[in-house]
PDB file of N, H, CA, C and O in Angstrom:
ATOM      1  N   UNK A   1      37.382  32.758   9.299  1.00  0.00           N
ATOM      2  CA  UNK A   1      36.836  31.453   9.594  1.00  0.00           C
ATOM      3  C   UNK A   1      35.622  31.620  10.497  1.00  0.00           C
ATOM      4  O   UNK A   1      35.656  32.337  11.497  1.00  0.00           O
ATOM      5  N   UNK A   2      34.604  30.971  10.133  1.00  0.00           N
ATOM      6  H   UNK A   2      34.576  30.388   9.321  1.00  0.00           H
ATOM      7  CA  UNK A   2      33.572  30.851  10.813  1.00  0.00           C
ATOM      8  C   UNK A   2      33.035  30.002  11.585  1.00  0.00           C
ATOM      9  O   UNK A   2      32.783  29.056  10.840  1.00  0.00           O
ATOM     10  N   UNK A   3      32.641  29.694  12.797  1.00  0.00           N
ATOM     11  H   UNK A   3      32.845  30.462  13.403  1.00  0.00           H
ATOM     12  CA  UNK A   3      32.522  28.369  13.712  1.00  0.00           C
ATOM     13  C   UNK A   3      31.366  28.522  14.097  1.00  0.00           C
ATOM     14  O   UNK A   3      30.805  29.617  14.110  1.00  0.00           O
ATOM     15  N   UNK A   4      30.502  26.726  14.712  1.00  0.00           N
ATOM     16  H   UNK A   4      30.958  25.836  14.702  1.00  0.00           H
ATOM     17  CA  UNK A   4      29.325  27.260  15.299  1.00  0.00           C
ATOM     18  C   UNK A   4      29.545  27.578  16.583  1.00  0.00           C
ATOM     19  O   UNK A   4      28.756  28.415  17.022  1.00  0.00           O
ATOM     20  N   UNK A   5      30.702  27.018  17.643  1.00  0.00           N
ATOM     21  H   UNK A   5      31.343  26.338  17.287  1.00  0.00           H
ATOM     22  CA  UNK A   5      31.127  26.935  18.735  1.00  0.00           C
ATOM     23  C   UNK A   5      30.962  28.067  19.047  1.00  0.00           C
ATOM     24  O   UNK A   5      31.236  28.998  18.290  1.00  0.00           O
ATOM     25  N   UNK A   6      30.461  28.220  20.268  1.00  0.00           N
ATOM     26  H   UNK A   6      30.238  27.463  20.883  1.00  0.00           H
ATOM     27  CA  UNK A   6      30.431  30.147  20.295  1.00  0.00           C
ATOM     28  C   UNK A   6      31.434  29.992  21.986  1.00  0.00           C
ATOM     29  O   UNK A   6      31.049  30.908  22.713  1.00  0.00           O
ATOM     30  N   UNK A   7      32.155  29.420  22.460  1.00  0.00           N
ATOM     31  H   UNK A   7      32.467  28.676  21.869  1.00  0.00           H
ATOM     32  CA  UNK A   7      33.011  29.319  23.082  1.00  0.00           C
ATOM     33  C   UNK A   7      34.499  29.634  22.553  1.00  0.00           C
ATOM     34  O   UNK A   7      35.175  28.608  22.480  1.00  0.00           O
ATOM     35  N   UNK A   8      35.035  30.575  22.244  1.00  0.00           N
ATOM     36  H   UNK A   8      34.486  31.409  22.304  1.00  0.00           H
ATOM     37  CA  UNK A   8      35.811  30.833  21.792  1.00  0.00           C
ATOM     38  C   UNK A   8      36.743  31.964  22.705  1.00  0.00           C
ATOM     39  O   UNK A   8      36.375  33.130  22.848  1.00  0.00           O
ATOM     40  N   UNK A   9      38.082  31.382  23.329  1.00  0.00           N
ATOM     41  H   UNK A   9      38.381  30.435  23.213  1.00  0.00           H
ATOM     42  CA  UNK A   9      38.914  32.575  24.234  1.00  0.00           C
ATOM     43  C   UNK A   9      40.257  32.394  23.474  1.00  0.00           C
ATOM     44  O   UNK A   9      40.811  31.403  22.999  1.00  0.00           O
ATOM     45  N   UNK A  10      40.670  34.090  23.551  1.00  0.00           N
ATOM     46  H   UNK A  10      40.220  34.895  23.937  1.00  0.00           H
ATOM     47  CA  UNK A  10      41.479  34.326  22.491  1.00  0.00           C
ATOM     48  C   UNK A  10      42.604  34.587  23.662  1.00  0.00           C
ATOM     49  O   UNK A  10      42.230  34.911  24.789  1.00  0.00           O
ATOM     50  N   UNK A  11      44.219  34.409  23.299  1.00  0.00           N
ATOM     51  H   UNK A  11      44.523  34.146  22.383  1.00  0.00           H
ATOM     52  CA  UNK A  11      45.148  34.400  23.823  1.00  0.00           C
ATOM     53  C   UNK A  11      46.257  34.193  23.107  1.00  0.00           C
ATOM     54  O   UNK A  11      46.292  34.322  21.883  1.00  0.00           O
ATOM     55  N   UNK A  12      47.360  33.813  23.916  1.00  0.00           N
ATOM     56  H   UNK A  12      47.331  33.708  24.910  1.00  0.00           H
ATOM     57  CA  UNK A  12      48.679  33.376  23.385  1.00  0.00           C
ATOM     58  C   UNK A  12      49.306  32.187  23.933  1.00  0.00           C
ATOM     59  O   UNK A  12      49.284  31.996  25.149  1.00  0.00           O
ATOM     60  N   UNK A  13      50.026  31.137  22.904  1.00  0.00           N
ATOM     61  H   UNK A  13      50.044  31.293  21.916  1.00  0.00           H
ATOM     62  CA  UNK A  13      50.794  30.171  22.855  1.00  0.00           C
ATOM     63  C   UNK A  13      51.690  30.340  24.206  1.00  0.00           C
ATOM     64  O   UNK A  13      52.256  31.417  24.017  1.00  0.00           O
ATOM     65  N   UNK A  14      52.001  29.973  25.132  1.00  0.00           N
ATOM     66  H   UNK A  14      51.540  29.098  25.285  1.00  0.00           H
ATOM     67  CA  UNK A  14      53.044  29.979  25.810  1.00  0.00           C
ATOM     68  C   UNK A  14      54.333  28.610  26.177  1.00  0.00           C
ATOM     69  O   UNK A  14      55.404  28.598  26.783  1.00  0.00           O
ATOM     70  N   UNK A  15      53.732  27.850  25.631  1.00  0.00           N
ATOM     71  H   UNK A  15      52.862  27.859  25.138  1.00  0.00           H
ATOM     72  CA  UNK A  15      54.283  26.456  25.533  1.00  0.00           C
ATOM     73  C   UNK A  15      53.891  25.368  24.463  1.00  0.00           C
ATOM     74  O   UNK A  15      52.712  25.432  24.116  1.00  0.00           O
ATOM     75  N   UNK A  16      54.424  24.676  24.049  1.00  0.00           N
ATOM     76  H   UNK A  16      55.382  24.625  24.331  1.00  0.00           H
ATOM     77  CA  UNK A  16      53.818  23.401  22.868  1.00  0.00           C
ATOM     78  C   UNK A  16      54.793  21.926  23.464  1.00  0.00           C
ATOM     79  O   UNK A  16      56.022  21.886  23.535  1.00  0.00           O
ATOM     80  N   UNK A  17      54.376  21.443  23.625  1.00  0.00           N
ATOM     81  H   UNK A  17      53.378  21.476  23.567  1.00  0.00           H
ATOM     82  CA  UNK A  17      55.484  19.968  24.298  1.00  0.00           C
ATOM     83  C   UNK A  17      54.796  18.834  23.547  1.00  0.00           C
ATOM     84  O   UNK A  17      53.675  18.418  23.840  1.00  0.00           O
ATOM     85  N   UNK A  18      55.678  18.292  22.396  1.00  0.00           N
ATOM     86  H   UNK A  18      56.589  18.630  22.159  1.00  0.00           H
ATOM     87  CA  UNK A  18      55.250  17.110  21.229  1.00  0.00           C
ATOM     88  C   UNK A  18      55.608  15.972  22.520  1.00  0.00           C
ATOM     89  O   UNK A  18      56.410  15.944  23.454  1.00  0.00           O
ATOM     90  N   UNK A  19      54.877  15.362  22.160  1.00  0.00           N
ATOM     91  H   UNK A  19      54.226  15.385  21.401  1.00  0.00           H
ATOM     92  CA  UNK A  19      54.972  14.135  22.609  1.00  0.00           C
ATOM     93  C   UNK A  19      55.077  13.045  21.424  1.00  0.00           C
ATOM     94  O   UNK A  19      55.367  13.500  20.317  1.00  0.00           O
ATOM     95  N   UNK A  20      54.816  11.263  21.571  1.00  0.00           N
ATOM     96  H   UNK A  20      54.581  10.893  22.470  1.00  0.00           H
ATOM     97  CA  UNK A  20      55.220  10.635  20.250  1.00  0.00           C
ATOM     98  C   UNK A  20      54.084  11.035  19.267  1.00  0.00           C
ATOM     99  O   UNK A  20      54.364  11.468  18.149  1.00  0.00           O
ATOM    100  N   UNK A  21      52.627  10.869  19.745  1.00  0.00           N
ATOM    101  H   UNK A  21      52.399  10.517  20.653  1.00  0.00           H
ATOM    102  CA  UNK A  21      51.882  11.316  18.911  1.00  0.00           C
ATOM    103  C   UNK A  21      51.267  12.415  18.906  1.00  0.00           C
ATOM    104  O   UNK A  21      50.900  12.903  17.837  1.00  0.00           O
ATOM    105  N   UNK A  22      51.020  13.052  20.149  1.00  0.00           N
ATOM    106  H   UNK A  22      51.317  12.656  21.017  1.00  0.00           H
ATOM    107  CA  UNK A  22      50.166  14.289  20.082  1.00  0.00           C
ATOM    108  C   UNK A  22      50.876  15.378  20.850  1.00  0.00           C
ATOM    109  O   UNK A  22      51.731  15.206  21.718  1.00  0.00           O
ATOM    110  N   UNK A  23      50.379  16.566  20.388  1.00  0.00           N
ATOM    111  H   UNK A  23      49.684  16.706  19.682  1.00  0.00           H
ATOM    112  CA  UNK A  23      51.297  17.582  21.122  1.00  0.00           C
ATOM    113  C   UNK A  23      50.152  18.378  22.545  1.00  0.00           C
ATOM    114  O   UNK A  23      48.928  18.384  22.414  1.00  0.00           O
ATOM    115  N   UNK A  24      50.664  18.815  23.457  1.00  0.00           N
ATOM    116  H   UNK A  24      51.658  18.810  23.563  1.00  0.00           H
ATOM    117  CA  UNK A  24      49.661  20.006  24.625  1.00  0.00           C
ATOM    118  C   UNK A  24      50.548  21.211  24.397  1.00  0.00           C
ATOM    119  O   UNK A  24      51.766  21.264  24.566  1.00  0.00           O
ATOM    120  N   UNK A  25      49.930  21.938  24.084  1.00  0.00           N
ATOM    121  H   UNK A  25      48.941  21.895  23.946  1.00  0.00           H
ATOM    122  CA  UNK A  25      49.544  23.210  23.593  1.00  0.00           C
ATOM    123  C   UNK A  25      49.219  23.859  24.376  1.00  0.00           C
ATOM    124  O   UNK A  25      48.074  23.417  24.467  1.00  0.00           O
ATOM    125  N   UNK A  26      49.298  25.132  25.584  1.00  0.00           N
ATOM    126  H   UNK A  26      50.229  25.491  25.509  1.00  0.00           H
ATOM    127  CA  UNK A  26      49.156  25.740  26.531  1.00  0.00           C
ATOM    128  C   UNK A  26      48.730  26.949  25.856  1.00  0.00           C
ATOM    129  O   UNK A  26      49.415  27.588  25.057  1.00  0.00           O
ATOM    130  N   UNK A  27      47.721  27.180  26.179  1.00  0.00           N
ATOM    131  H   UNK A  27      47.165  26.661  26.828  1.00  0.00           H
ATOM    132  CA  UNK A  27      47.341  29.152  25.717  1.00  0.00           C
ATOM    133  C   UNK A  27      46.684  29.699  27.087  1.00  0.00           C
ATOM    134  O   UNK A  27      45.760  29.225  27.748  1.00  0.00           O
ATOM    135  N   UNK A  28      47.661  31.141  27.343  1.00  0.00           N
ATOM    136  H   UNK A  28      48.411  31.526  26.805  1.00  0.00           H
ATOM    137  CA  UNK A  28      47.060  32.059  28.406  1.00  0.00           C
ATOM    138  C   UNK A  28      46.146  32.731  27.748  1.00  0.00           C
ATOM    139  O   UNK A  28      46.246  33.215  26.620  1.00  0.00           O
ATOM    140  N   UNK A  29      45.092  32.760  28.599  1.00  0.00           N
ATOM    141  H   UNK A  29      45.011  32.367  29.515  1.00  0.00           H
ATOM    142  CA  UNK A  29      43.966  33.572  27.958  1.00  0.00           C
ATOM    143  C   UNK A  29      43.800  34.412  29.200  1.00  0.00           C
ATOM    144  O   UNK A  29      42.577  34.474  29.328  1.00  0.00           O
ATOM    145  N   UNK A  30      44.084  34.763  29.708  1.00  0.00           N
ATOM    146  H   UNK A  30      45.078  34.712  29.604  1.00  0.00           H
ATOM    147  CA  UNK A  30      45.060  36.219  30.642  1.00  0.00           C
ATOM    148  C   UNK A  30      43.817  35.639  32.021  1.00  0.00           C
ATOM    149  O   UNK A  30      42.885  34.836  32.065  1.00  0.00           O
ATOM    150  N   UNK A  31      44.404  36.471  32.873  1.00  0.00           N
ATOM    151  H   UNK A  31      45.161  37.124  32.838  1.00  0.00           H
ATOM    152  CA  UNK A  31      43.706  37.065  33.912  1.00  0.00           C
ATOM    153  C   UNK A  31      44.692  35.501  34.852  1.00  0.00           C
ATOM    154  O   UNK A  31      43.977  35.034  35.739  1.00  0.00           O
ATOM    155  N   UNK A  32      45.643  35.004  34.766  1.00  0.00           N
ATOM    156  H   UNK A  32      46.224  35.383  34.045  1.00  0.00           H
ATOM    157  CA  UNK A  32      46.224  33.799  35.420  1.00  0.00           C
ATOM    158  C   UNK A  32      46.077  32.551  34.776  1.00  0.00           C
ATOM    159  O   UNK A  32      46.744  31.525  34.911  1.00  0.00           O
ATOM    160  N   UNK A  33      45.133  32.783  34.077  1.00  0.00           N
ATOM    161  H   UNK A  33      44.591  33.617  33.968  1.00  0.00           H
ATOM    162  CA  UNK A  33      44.008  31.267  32.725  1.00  0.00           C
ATOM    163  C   UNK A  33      44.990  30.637  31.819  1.00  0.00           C
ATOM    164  O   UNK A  33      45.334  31.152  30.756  1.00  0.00           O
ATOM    165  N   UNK A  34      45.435  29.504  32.268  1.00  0.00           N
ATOM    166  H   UNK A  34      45.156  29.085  33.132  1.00  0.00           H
ATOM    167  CA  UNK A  34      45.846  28.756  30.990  1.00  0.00           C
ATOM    168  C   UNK A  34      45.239  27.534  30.502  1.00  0.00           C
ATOM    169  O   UNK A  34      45.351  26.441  31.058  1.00  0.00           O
ATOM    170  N   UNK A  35      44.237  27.891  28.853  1.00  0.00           N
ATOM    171  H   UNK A  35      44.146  28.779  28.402  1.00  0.00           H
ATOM    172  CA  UNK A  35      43.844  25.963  28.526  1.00  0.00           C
ATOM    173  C   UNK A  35      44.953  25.386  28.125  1.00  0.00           C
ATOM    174  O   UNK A  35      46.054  25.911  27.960  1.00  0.00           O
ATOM    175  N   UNK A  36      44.608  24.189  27.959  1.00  0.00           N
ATOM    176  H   UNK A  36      43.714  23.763  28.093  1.00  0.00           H
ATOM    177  CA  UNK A  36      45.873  23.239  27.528  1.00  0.00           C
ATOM    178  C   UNK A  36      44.759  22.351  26.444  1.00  0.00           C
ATOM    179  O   UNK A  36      43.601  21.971  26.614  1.00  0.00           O
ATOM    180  N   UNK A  37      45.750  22.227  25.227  1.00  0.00           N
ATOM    181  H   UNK A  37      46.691  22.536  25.088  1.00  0.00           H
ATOM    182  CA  UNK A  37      44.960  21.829  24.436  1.00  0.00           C
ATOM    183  C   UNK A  37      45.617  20.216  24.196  1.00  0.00           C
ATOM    184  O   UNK A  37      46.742  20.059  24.671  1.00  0.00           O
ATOM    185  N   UNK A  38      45.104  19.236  23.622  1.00  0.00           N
ATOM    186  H   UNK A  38      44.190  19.364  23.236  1.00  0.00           H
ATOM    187  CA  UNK A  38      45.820  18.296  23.269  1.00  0.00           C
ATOM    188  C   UNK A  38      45.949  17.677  22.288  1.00  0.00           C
ATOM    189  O   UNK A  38      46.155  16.469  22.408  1.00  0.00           O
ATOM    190  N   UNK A  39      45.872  18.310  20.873  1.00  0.00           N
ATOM    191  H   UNK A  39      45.705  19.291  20.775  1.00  0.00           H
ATOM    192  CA  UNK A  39      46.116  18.068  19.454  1.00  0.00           C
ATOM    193  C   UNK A  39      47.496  17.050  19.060  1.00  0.00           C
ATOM    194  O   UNK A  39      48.486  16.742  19.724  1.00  0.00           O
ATOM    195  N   UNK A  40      47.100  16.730  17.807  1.00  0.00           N
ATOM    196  H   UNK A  40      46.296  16.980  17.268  1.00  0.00           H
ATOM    197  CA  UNK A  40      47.781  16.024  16.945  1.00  0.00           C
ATOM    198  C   UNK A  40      49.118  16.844  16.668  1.00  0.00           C
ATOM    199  O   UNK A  40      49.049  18.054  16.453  1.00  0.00           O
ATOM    200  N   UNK A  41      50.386  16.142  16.676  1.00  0.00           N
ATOM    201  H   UNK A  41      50.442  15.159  16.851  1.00  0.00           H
ATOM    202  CA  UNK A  41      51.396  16.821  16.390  1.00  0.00           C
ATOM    203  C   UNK A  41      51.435  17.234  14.434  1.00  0.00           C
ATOM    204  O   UNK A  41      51.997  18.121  13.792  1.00  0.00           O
ATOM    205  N   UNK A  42      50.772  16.378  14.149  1.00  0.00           N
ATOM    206  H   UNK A  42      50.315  15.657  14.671  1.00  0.00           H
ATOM    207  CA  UNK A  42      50.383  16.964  12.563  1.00  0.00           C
ATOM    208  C   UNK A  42      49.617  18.234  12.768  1.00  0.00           C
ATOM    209  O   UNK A  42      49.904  19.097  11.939  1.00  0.00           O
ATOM    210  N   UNK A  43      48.834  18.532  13.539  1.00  0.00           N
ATOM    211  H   UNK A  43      48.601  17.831  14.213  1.00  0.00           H
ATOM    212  CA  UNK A  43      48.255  19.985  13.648  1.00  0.00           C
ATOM    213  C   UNK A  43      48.868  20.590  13.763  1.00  0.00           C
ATOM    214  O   UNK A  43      49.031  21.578  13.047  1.00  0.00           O
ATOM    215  N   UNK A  44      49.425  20.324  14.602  1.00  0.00           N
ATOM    216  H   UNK A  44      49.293  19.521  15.184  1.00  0.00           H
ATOM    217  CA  UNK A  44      51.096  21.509  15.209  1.00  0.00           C
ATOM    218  C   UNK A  44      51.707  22.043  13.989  1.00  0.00           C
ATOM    219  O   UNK A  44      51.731  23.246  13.727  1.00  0.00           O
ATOM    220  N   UNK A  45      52.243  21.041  13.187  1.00  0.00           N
ATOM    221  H   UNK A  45      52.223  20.065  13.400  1.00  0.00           H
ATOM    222  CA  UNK A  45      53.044  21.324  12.124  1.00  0.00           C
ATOM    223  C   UNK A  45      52.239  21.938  10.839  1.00  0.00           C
ATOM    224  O   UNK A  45      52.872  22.584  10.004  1.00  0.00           O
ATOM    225  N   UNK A  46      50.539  21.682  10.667  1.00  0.00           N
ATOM    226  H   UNK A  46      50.025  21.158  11.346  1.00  0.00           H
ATOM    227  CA  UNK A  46      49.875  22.032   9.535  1.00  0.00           C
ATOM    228  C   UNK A  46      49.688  23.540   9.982  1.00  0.00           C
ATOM    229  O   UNK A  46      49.909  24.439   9.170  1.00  0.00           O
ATOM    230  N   UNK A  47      49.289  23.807  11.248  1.00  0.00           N
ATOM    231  H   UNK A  47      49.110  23.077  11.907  1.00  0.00           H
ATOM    232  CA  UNK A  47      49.232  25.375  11.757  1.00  0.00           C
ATOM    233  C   UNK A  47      50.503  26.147  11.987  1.00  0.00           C
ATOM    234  O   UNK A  47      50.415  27.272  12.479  1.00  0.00           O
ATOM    235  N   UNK A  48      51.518  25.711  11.716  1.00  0.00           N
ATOM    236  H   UNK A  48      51.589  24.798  11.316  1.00  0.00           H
ATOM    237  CA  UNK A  48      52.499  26.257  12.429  1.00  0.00           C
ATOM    238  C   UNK A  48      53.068  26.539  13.694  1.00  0.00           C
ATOM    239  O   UNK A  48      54.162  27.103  13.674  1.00  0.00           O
ATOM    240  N   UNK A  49      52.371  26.165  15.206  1.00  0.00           N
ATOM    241  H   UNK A  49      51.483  25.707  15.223  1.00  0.00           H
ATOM    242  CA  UNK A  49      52.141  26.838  16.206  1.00  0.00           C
ATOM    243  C   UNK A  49      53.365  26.645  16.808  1.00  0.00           C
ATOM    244  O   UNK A  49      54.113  25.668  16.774  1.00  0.00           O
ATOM    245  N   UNK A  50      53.485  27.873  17.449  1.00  0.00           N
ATOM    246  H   UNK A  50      52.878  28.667  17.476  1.00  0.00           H
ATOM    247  CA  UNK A  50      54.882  27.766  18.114  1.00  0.00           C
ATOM    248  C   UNK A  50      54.443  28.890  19.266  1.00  0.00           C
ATOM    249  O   UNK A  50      53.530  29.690  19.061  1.00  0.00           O
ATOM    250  N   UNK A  51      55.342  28.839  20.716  1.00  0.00           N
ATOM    251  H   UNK A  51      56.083  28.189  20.883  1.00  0.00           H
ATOM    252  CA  UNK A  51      55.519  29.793  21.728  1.00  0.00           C
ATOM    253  C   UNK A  51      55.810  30.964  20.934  1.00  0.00           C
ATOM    254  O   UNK A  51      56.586  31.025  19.981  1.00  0.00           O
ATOM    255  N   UNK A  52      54.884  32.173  21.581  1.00  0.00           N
ATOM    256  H   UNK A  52      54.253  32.124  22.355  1.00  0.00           H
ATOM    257  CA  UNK A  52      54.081  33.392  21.253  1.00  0.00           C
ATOM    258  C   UNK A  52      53.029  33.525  20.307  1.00  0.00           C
ATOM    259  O   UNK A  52      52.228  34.431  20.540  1.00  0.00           O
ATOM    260  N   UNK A  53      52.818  32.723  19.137  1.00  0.00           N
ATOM    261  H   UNK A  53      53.468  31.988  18.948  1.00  0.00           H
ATOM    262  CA  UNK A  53      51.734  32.964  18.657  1.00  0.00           C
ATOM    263  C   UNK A  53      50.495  33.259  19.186  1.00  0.00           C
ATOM    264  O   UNK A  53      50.187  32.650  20.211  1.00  0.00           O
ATOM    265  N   UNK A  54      49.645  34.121  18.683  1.00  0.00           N
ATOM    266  H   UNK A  54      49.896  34.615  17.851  1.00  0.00           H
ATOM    267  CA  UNK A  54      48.117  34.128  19.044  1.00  0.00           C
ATOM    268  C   UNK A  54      47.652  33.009  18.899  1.00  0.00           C
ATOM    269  O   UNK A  54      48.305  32.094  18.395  1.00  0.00           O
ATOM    270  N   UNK A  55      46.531  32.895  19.284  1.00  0.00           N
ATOM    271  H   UNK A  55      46.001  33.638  19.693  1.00  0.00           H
ATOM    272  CA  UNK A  55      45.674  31.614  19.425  1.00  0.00           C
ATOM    273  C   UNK A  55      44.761  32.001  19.637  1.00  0.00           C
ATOM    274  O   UNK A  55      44.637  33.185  19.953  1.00  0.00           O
ATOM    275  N   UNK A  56      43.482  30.957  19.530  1.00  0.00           N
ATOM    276  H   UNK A  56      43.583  29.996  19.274  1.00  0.00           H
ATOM    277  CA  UNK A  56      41.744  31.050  19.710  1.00  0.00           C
ATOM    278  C   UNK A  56      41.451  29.343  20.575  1.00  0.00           C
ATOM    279  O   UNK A  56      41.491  28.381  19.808  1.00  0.00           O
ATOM    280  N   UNK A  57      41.248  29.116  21.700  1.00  0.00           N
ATOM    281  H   UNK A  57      41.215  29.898  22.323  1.00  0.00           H
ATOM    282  CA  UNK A  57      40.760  28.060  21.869  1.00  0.00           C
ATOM    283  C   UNK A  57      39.302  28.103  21.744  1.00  0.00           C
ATOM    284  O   UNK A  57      38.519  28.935  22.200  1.00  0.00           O
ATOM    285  N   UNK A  58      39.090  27.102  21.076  1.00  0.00           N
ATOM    286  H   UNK A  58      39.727  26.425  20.705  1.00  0.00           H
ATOM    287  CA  UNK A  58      37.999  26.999  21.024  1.00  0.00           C
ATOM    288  C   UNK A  58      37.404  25.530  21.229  1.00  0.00           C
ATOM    289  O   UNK A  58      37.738  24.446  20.750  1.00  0.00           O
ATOM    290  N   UNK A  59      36.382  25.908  22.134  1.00  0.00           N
ATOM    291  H   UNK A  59      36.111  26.789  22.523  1.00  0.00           H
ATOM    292  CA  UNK A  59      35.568  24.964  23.406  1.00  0.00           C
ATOM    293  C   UNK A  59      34.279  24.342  22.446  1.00  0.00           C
ATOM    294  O   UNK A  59      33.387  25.080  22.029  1.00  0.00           O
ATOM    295  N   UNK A  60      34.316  23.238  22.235  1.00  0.00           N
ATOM    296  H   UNK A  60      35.041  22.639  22.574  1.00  0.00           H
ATOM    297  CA  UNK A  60      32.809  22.476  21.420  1.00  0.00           C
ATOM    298  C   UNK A  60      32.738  21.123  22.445  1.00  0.00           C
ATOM    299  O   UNK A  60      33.583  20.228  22.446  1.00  0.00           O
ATOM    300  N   UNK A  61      31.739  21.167  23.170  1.00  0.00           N
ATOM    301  H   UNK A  61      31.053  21.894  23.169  1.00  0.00           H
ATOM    302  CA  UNK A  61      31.942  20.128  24.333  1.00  0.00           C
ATOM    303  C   UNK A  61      29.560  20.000  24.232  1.00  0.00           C
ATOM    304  O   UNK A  61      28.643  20.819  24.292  1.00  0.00           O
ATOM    305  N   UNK A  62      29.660  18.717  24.090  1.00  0.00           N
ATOM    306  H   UNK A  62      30.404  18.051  24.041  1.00  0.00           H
ATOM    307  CA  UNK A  62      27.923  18.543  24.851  1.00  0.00           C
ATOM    308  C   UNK A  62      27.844  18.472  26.089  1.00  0.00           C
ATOM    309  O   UNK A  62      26.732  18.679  26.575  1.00  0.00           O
ATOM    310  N   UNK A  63      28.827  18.204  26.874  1.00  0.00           N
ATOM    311  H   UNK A  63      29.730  18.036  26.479  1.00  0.00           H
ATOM    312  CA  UNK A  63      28.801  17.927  28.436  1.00  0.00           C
ATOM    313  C   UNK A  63      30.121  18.181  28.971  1.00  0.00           C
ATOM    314  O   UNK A  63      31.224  17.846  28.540  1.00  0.00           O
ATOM    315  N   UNK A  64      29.708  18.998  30.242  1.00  0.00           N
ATOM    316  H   UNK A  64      28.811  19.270  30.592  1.00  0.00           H
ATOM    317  CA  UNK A  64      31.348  19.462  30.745  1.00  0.00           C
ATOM    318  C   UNK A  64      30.557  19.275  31.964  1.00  0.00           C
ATOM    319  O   UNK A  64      29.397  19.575  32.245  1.00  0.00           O
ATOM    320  N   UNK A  65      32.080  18.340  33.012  1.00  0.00           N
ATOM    321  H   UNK A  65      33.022  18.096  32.784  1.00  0.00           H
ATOM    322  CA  UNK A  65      31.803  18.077  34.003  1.00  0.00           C
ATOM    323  C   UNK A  65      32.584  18.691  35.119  1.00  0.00           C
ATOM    324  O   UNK A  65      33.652  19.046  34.621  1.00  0.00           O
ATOM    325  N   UNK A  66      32.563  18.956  36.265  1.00  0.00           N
ATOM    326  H   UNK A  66      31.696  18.667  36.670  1.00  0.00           H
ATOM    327  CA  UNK A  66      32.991  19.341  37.350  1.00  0.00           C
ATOM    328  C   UNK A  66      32.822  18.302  38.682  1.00  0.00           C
ATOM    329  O   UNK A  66      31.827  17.758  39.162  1.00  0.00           O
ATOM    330  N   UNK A  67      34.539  18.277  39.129  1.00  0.00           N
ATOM    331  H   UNK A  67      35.347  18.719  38.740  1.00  0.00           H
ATOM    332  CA  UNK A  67      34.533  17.477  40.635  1.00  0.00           C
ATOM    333  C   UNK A  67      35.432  17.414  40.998  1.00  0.00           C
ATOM    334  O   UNK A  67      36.547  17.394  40.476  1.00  0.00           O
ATOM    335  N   UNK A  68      34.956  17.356  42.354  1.00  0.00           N
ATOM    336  H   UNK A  68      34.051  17.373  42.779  1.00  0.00           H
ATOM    337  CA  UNK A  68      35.797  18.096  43.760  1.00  0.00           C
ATOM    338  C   UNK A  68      36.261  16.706  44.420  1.00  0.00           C
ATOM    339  O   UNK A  68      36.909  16.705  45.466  1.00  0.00           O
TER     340      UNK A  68
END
């Protein structure tokens, strides 16, 4: 698969918690780093994802903000 996103950190599943409609998705991407993703529980189920799988988060954002 090919993306334009060039933000891409590779890791592992360590948690998935469905909620009614959407699921968060936790991937360590090591060094202490965990994203949390917040997809559709239909994704969940079209990808398969489950605790340990590999994973790729991948970051497509025009504006990322920071505050303290």
């Amino acid at each position: 698969m090919k993306l334009s996103a060039r933000n891409q950190l590779k890791g592992k599943i360590v948690d998935v918690q469905k909620g009614a409609t959407t699921s968060h998705v936790r991937i360590d991407i090591g060094g202490g780093a965990i994203v949390t993703a917040s997809i559709t529980n239909e994704a969940v189920a079209e990808l398969g994802l489950k605790t340990g799988d590999a994973a790729v988060a991948v970051i497509k954002a025009s504006d990322v903000m920071v505050g303290i």
